[in-house]
C-alpha positions as CSV (number, residue, x, y, z in Angstrom):
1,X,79.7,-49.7,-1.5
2,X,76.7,-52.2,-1.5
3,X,73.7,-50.5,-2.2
4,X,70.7,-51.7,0.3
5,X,67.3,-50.8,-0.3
6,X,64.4,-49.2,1.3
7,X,62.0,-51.7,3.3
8,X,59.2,-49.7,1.7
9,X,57.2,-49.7,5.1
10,X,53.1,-50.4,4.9
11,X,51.3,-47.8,3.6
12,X,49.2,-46.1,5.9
13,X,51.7,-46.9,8.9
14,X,51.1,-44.0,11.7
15,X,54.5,-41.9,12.1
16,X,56.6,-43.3,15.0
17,X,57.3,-41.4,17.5
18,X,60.5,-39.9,18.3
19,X,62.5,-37.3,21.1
20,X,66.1,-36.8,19.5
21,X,69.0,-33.7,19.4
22,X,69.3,-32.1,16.9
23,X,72.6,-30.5,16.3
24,X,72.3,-27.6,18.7
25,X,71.5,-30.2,21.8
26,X,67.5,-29.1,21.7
27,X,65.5,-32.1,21.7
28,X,63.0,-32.5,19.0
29,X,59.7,-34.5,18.6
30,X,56.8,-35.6,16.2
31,X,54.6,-33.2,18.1
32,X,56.9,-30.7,16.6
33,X,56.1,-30.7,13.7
34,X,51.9,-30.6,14.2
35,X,51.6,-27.3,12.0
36,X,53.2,-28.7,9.2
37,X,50.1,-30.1,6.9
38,X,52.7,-33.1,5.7
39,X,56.2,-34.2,7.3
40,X,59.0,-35.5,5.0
41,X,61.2,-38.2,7.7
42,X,64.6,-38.4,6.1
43,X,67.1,-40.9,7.3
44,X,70.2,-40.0,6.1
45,X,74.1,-39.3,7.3
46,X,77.1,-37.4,6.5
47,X,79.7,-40.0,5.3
48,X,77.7,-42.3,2.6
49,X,78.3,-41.9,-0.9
50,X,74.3,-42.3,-1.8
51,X,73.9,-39.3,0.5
52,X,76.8,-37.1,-0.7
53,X,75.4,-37.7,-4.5
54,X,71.6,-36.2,-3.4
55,X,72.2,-33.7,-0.5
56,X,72.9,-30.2,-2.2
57,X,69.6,-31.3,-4.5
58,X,67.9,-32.2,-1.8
59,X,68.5,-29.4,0.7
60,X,67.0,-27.0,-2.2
61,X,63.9,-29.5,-1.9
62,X,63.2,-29.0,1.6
63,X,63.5,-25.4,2.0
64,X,61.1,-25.2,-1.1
65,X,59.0,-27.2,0.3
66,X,59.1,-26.0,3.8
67,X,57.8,-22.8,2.4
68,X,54.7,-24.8,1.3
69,X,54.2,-26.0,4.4
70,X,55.8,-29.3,4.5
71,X,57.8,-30.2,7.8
72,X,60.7,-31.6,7.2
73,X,63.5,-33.8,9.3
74,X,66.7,-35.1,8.9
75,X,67.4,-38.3,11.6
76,X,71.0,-40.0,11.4
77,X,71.1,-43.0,12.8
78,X,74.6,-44.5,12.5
79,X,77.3,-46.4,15.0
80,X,79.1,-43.3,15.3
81,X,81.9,-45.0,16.8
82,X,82.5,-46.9,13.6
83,X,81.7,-44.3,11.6
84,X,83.1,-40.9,13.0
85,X,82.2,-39.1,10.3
86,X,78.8,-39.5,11.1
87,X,79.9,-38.0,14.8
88,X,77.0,-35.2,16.4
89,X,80.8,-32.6,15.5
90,X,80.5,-33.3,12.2
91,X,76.7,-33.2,12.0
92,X,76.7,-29.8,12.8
93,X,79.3,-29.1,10.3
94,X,77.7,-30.7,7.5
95,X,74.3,-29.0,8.6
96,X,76.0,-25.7,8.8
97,X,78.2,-26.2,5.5
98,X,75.1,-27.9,3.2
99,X,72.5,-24.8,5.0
100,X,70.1,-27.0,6.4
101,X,66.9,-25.3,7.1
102,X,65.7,-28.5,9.1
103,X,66.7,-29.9,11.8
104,X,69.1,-32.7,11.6
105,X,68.8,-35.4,14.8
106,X,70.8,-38.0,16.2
107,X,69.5,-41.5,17.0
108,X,72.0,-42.5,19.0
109,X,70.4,-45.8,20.2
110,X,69.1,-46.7,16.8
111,X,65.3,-47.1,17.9
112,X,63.8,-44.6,16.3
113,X,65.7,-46.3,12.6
114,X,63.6,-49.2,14.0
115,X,60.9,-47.8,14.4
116,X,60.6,-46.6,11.3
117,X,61.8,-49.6,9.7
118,X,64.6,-47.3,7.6
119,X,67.3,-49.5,6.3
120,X,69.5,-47.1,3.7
121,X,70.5,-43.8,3.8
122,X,68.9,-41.7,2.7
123,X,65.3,-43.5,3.4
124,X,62.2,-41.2,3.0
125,X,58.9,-41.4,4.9
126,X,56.4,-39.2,3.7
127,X,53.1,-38.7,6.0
128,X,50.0,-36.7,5.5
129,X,47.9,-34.7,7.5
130,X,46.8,-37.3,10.1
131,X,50.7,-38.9,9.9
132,X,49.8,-41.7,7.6
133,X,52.1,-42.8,5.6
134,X,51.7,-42.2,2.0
135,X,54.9,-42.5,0.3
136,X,58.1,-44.1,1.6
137,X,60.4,-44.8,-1.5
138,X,63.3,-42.8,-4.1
139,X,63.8,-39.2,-4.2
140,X,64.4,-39.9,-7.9
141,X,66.3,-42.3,-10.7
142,X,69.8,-40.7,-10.1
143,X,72.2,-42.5,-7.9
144,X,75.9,-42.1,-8.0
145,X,78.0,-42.9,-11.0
146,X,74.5,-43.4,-13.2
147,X,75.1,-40.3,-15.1
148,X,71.4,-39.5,-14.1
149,X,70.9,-35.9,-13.2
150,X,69.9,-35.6,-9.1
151,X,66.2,-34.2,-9.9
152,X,64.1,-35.1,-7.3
153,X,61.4,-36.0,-9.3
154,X,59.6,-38.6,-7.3
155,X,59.8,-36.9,-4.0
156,X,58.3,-34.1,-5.6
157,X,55.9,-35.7,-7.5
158,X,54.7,-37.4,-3.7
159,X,55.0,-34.2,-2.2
160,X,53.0,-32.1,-4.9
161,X,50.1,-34.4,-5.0
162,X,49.8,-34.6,-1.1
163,X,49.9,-30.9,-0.9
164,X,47.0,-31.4,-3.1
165,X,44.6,-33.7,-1.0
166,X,45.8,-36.3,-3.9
167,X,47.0,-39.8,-3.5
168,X,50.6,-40.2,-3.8
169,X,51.5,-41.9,-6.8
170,X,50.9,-45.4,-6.9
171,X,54.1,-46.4,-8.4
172,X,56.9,-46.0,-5.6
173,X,60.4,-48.0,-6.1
174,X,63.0,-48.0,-3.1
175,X,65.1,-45.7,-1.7
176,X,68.6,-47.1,-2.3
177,X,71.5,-45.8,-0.4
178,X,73.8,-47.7,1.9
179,X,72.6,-49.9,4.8
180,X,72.3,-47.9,8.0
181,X,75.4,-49.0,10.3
182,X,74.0,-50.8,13.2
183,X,76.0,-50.6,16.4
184,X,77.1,-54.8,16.8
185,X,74.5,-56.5,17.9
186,X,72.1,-54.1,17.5
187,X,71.0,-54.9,14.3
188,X,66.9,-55.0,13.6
189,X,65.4,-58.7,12.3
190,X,64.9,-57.0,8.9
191,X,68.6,-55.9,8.5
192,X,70.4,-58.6,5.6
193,X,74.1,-58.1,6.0
């Protein structure tokens, strides 16, 4: 397990765009989300270690901030073939077995990853009102055999103040998770194997 980090994309960066599945076939976009006074981008996938360690904390997040009015979206982005766990079968599984109250995409040509410059899972892109980006970095301290507890501080902390009209904290360390598996080939100029 070698832990890669966030590329901690400029702030200010306008949301990429992005048409992908979600687990149920439907296709969802950016525009989807419209209503939603901030969107929370989460790249993230079933079978990483980083991922496991977060999701049950994390899921709790999002539906509490959903309520608040926060959009919120789950994109996996991995070489499925390499990494059937990560298969669209077992994405609805996990969805349905974790009681994701988002939707949970597939990027199954890797361009929206790109796009976004995500290069761990799980990578988080937070964007206010106009889809700027104001916080792209940890959800909190905890990571997997620390023996910190899975709070979600930081996210929060981002989330809370943005909610506010506030400035994100200024202070924002890296997501860390494991690299995103690009298909061979495929890999982005930023990607360090």
């Amino acid at each position: 397990m070698v832990a890669t980090a966030s590329t901690m994309l400029a702030l200010g960066t306008k949301a990429p765009d992005f048409e992908l599945p979600d687990t149920g076939g439907k296709m969802v976009s950016l525009k989807d989300f419209n209503e939603s006074k901030v969107l929370l981008v989460v790249f993230m996938c079933n079978h990483c270690p980083f991922v496991k360690h977060i999701i049950d904390k994390f899921v709790e997040i999002a539906k509490e901030y959903q309520a608040k009015g926060v959009g919120v979206v789950g994109i996996n982005s991995n070489d499925v073939e390499n990494y059937s766990e990560d298969s669209p079968e077992n994405m609805t599984a996990n969805a349905k077995a974790k009681g994701f109250t988002f939707p949970y995409l597939y990027d199954e040509n890797q361009e929206t990853a790109k796009a976004y410059k995500a290069a761990c899972t799980p990578d988080f892109f937070l964007f206010d009102a106009e889809r700027k980006l104001v916080y792209r970095g940890q959800m909190d301290e905890s990571r997997p055999g620390s023996g910190k507890p899975v709070t979600g501080a930081d996210l929060k902390a981002a989330m809370d103040a943005v909610l506010a009209g506030k400035n994100a904290p200024k202070i924002q360390k890296p997501s860390m998770g494991c690299n995103i598996k690009w298909k061979t080939g495929n890999e982005p100029a930023y990607f360090k194997s």
